[in-house]
C-alpha positions in Angstrom: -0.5 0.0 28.5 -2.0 -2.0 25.3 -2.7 0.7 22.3 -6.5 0.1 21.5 -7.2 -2.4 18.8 -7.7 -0.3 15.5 -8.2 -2.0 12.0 -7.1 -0.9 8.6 -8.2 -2.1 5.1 -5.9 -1.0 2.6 -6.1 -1.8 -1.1 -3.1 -1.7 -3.4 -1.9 -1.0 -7.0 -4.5 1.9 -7.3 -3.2 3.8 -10.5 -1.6 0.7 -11.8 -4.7 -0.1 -14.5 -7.9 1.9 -14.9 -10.1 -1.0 -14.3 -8.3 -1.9 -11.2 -8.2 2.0 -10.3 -12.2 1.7 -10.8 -13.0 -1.0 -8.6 -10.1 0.0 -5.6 -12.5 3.6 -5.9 -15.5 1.6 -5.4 -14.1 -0.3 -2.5 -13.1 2.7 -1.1 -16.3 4.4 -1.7 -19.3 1.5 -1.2 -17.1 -0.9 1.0 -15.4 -1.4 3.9 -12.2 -0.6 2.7 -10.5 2.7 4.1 -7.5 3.4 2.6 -5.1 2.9 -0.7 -1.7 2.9 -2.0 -1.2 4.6 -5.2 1.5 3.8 -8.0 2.8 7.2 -9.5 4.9 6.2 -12.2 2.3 4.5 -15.0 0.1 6.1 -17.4 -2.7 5.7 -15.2 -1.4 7.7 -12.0 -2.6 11.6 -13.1 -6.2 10.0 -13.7 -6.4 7.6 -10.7 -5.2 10.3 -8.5 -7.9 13.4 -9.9 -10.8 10.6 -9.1 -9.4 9.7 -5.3 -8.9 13.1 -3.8 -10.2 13.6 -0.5 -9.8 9.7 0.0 -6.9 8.1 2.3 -4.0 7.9 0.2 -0.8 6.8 0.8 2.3 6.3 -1.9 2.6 2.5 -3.2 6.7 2.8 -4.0 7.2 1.2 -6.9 10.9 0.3 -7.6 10.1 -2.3 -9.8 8.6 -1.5 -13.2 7.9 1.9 -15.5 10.1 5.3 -15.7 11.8 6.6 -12.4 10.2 9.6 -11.2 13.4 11.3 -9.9 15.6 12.8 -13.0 18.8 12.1 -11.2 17.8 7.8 -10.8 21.5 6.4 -11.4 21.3 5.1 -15.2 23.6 2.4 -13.9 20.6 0.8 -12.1 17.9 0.8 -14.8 16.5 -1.9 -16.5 17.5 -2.6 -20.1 14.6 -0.6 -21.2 15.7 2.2 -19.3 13.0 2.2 -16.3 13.1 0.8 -13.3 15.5 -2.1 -11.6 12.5 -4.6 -10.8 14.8 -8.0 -9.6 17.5 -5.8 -9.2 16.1 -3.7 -6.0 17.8 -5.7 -3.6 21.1 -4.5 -5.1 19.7 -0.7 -4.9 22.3 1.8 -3.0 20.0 3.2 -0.1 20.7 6.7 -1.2 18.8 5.7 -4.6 15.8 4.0 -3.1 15.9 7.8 -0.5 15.9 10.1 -3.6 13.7 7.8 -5.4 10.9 7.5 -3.1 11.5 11.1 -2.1 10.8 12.2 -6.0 7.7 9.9 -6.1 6.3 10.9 -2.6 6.4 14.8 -4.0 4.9 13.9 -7.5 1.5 12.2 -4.9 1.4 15.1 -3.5 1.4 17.0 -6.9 -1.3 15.0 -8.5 -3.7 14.2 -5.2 -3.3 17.7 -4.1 -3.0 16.5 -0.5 -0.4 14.6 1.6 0.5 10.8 1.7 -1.3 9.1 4.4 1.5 6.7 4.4 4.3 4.6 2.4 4.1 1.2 1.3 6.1 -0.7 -1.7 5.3 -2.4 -4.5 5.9 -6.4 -4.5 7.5 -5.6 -0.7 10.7 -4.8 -1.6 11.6 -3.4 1.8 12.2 -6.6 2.9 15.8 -6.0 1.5 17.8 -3.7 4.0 18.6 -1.0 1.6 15.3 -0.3 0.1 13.8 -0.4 3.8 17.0 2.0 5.1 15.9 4.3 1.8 12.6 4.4 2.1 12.8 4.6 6.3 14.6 8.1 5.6 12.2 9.0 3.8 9.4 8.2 5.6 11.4 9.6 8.9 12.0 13.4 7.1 7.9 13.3 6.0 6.9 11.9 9.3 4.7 9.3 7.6 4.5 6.1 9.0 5.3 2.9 7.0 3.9 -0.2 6.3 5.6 -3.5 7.9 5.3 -7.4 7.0 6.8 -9.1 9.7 8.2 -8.6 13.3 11.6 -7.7 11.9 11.0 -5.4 9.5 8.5 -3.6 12.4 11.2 -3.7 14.7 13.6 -2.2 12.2 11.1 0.7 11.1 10.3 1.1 15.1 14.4 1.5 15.8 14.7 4.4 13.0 12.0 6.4 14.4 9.1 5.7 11.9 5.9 4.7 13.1 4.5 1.3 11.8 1.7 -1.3 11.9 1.3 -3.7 15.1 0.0 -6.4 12.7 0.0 -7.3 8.7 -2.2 -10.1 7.3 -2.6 -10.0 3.7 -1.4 -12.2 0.4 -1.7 -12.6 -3.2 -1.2 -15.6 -4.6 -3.1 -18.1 -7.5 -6.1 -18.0 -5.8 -8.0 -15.0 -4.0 -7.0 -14.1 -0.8 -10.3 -12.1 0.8 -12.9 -14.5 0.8 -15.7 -13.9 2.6 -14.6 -17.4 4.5 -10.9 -15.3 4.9 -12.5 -11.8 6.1 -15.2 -14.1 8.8 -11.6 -16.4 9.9 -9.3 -13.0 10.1 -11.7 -10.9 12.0 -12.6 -13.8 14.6 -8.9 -13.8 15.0 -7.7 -10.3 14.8 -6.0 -9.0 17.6 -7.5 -7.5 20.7 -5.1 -4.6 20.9 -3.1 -2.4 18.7 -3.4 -1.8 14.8 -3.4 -4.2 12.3 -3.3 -3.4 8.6 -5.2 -6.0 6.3 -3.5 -5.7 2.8 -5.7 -6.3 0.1 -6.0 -6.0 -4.0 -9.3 -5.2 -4.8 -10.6 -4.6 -8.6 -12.3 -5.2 -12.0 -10.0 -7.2 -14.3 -7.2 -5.3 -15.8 -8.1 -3.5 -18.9 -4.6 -2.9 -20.2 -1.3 -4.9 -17.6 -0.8 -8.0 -17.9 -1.4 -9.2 -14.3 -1.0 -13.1 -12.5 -3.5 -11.4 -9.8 -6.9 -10.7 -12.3 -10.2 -12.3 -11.9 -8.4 -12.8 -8.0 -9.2 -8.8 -7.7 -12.9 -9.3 -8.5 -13.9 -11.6 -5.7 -11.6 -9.3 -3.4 -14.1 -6.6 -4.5 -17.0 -8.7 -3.9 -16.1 -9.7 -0.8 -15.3 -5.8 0.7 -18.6 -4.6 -1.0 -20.5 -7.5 0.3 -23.6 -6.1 3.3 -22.4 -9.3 5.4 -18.5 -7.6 5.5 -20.1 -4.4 7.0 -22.1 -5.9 9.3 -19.5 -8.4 10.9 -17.3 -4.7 11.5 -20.2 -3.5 13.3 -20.9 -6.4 15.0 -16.9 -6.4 16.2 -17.5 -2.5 17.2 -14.8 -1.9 14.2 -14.8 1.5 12.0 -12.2 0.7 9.5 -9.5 3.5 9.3 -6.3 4.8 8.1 -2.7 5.4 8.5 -3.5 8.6 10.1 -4.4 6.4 12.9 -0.4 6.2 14.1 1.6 8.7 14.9 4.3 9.1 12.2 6.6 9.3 14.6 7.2 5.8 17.3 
């Protein structure tokens, strides 16, 4: 039997900037977007995470830039400037991605006061095999579910036990990716059954990162805070939701 069709707007990179922090928390709070990822590593994590307790959180794994979390991160794999391995990930032994995303999963936890609704990674970088077998062990021992790309990386998660996504649509690239032409196209075509996670990088401009995705975030936000994107989900008989949706288990 078909799992009923179940839609999830989740913004990443919350934590990375405080004026990307400020508009995810106003997506989250005046739009139609229902969940977020949060970075726990960079200066901004403590303050991003006191303003979205209570919301649905999950951790955004980031193996690519800033200080590990974990003390024992093998000194072997850090960058030059002694943080984290950033092209290098697809290199990472699986046991270091496992204790790393363990350490970071615990310091969410510490700063949000509540539990992870779910894992994701920064840039994606499950895709490579170790970081998704680390990061699946994880995920497996916290019974959270985790977020998949593609068929095979959903069929991977699925054969380790860990509950994922049906469906992933989501991008960021030189131009913005949620329209309001992109949210009307993706919801006329979104699946009848099952749960489908739209990935999505709301914001103001960065105040302080450098970031290739900037004034992108800003029509995101506009877009997810517009009346018309609240009324097309109604219309669609949609109540966005979370990762709490799946099981953690699959």
């Amino acid at each position: 039997m078909a799992s009923p069709r179940a839609l999830i707007l989740n913004a990443d990179d919350l934590g990375y900037d405080p004026g990307i922090t400020r508009g995810i928390l106003q997506a989250l709070r005046e739009g139609v977007v229902s969940s977020s990822t949060l970075l726990v590593n960079t200066p901004w994590s403590e303050e991003a995470a006191s303003q979205a307790r209570g919301l649905a959180i999950g951790l955004h794994l980031n193996l690519d830039r800033g200080p590990p979390v974990g003390p024992d991160f093998p000194r072997e794999w850090r960058s030059v400037e002694g943080g984290l391995v950033g092209a290098r990930a697809a290199e990472l032994p699986a046991d270091a991605v496992e204790a790393e995303a363990f350490a970071q999963l615990r310091r969410l936890e510490l700063l949000l006061g509540q539990p992870a609704t779910h894992l994701d990674v920064h840039k994606h970088l499950h895709r490579h095999p170790r970081v998704l077998e680390g990061l699946a062990r994880v995920a497996r021992r916290a019974g959270l579910p985790v977020r998949s790309i593609d068929a095979d990386m959903r069929a991977a998660l699925r054969a380790r036990g860990v509950a994922t996504n049906d469906h992933f649509v989501g991008e960021s690239g030189e131009a913005a990716y949620w329209t309001p032409e992109r949210f009307a196209h993706a919801l006329a075509t979104l699946s009848p059954e099952g749960v489908t996670e739209w990935m999505c990088h709301p914001g103001y401009l960065p105040e302080v990162v450098t970031s290739r995705y900037a004034a992108q975030r800003e029509v995101e936000l506009a877009t997810f805070l517009h009346p018309h994107s609240r009324e097309a989900l109604e219309r669609e008989g949609l109540v966005p939701t979370d990762f709490r949706h799946l099981d953690g288990t699959s």
